[in-house]
N, C-alpha and C positions, 0 to 999 in steps of 0.2 A: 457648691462643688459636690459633683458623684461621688459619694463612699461604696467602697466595697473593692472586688476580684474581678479584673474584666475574663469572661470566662468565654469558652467555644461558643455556646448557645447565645451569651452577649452580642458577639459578633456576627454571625450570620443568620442570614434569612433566606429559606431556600429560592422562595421567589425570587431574587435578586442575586444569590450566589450562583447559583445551575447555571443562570441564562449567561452570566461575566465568565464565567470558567470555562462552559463546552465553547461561547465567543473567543474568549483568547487561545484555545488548545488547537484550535482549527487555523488562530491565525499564526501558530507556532510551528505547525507538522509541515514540513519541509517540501516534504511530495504533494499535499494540497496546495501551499503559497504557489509551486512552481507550474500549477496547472495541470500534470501527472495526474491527479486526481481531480475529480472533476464532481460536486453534489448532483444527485439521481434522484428526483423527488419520490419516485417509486419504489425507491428501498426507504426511504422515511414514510411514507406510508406503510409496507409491510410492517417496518419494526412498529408503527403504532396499533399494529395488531396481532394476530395470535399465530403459532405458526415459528419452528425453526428454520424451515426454506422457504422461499418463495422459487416458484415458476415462470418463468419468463419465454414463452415460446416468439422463435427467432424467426424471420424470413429472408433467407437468405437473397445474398445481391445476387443476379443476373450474372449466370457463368458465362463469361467473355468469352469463353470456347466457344460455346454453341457456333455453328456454321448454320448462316443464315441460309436462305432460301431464294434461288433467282426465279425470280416471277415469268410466265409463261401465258402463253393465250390458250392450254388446252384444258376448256370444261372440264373433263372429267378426270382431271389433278388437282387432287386437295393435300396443304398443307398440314402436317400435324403438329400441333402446340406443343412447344415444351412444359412443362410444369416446375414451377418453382419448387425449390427445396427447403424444407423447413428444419428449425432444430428446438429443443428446448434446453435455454442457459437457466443455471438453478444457482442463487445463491445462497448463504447462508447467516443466518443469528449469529452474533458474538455479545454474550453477556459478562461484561467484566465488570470487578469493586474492589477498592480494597478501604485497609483504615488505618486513622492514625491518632495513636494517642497524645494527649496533652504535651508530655512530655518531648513529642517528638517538635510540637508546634510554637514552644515557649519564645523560639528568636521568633517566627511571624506573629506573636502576637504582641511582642515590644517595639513592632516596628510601627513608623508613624501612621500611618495608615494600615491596620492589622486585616480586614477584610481585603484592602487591593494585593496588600502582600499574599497572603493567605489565599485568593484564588491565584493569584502568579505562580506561585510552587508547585499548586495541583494541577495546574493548566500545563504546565511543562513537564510533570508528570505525564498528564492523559496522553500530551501531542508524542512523546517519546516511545509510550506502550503502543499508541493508534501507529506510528509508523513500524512496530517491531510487526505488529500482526501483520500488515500487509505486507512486509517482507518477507515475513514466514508464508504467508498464503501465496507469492509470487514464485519463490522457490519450489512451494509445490508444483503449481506451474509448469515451472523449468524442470523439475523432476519427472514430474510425468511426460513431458514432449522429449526426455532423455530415454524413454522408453519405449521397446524395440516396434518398427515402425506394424501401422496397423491402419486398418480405413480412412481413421479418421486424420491423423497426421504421419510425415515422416520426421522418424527420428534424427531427431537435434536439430532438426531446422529451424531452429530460433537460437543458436548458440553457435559460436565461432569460437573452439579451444587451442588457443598454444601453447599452454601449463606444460605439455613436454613431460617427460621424464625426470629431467632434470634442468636447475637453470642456467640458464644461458642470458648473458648481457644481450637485448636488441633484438633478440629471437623467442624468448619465452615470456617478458614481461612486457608490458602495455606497451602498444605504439600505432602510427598513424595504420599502417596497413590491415592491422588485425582489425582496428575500429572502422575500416572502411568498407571489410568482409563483413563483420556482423552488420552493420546495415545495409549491404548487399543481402543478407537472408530476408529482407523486406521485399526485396524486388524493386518497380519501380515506384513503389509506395515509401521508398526509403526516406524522403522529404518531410515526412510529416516526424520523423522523431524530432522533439525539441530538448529535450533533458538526459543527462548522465548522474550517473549515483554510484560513488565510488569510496570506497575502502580509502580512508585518509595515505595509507600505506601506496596505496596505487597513484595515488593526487600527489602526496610529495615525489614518488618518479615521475611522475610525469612533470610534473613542476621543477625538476631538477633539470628536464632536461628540453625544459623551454617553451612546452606542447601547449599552457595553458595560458590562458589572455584574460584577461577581464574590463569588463563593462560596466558603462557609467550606472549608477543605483538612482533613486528619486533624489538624489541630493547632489547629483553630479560628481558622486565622488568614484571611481573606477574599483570598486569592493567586490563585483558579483563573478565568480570566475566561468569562463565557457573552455570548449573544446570543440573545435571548426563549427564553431558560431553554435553550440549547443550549450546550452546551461549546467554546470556541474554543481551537484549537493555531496556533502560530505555523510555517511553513515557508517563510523565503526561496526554496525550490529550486520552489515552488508555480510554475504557469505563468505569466508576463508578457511581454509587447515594447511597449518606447515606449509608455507610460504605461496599457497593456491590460494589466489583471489575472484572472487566474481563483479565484475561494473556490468551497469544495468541499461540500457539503452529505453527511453519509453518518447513514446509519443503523446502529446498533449490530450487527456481527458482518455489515454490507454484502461484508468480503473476510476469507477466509479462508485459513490461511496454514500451511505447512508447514517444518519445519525437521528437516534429514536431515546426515550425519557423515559425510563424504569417506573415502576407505580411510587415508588418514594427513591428519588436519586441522590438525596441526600440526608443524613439526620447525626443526631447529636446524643450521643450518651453519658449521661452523670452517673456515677457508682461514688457514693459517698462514705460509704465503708471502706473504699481501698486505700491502699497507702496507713492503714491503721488509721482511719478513719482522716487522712489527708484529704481526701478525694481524688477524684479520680474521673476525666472527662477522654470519651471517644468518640471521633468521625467515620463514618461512614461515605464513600462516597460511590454511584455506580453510576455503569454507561453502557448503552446499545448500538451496536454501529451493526454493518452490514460493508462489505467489501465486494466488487465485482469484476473480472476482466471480461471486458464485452468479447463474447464467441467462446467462453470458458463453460462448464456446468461441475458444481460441486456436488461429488456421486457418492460422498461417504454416508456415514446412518452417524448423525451427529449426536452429541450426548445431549441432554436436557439443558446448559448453559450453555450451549454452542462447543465446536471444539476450541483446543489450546492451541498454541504455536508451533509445538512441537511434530516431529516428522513421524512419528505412532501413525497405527493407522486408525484413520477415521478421521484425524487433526489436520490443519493447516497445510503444514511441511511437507505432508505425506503424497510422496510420488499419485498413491491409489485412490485419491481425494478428489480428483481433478481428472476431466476427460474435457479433451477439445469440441466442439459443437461447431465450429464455422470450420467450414470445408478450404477455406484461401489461406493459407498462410498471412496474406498481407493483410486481413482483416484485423488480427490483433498485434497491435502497433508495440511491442514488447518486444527487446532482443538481449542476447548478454554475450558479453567475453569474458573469458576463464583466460586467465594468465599466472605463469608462477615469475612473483617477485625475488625469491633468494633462495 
């Protein structure tokens, strides 16, 4: 029989821990499982190299305006070519880590399995923070297309608000007609949204008042909830204040996402003096993502570990972060409604 202390560095091995954790974190983040997020092999490349933005220059689809040209028998009439329009989308580095000490990890390491345990936690950790940044990075988004119209987009045309002044049963809080205007802000591209993302607050009225359905799951059991045949995910961290809500409308593979491996993503600290010479062990753990909405460009001057979530300028949140890059509206498959619940 093993004698001794089963201790942190006992138990994992980076080789083996990194790959079970970023695998299970991904297959946790809610907006990835439901398709909303879609992997971009070209932001796992950037992140496995140097560089806070990468560049991405766009070619724009064929403006359907254009009026074509009715063909004629006179030689010396020539047609002039349109020229494609280009843009460049910029996304941006996010270097996150944080750590935990012994103390914090003593139930996952008495559980039967202490390494499965032990990535379970952190994996539901990363999946929880990976979906708060893209929240945060979407709002900016919606922040900046709230901003007074200008070449590139008109304002709020991706948002349908009934928040009102004040609330109102049936008028201010979520319902079929408002949800059917904000995917009217798609135009006839409105088909392609497959997913809702809503404030639990806004899912129980709407579930109160009969709106949502659910579908069968891989096990045949009727658990997955939709809204006119759209899949709803639940996120408290979704935007609200004082009874203003925001639900998110996206379209299948709307953001596109990258995940890249720090030069040491993971490691193990012993301090055997601490605790008056208890000991004393800490984790470390980090990760590299990349976030994108295709036809979006991140215009801020970002810090050395990327920005935070926060709506400051130069961060995620921040209205001034974010400049639109596709000239259609319909090309980026993102919409919201703002509703006041109480």
């Amino acid at each position: 029989m093993a004698t001794g202390v089963l201790r942190l560095s006992d138990v994992i091995v980076p080789s083996v821990f990194v790959p079970m954790v970023r695998r299970l974190a991904v297959e946790k983040t809610a907006l990835i499982t439901s398709g909303a997020m879609v992997a971009d092999p070209l932001l796992d490349r950037f992140l496995a190299g140097p560089g806070l933005t990468i560049d991405m220059p766009r070619l724009n689809p064929i403006d359907r305006q254009d009026v074509e040209n009715v063909s004629s028998d006179d030689p010396t009439v020539f047609s002039t070519p349109n020229k494609p329009s280009t843009g460049d989308e910029i996304a941006v580095r996010l270097s996150r880590n944080n750590s935990w000490s012994q103390m914090d990890l003593v139930r996952a390491l008495l559980a039967a399995d202490p390494l499965a345990q032990l990535a379970n936690d952190i994996a539901q950790y990363w999946a929880y923070r990976r979906q708060r940044a893209v929240i945060a990075h979407l709002a900016g988004v919606f922040a900046a297309n709230a901003a007074a119209t200008d070449a590139s987009h008109v304002q709020n045309d991706m948002t349908r608000d009934i928040s009102g002044a004040g609330y109102t049963a049936g008028v201010t809080d979520f319902n079929g007609a408002a949800f059917i205007q904000a995917l009217l802000t798609m135009g006839d591209a409105m088909g392609g949204i497959a997913l809702v993302a809503m404030h639990s607050v806004v899912y129980a009225s709407a579930l109160t008042k009969n709106l949502i359905q659910f579908r069968l799951d891989s096990e045949a059991n009727p658990t997955i909830p939709t809204y006119m045949g759209k899949d709803v995910t639940l996120d408290d961290s979704m935007p609200n204040n004082a009874g203003v809500f925001e639900t998110w409308l996206f379209g299948r593979g709307s953001v596109t996402y990258g995940t890249g491996s720090p030069e040491v993503p993971n490691e193990v600290l012993r301090i055997p003096g601490a605790g008056n010479g208890g000991g004393q062990e800490t984790m470390w753990d980090r990760v590299e993502w990349a976030h994108h909405v295709p036809g979006t460009a991140y215009v801020g001057t970002p810090p050395k570990g990327g920005p935070t979530n926060a709506a400051t300028t130069n961060n995620l949140a921040a209205a001034t972060s974010w400049a639109r890059i596709a000239k259609d509206r319909r090309s980026i498959p993102i919409a919201r409604i703002i509703t006041r619940e109480f």
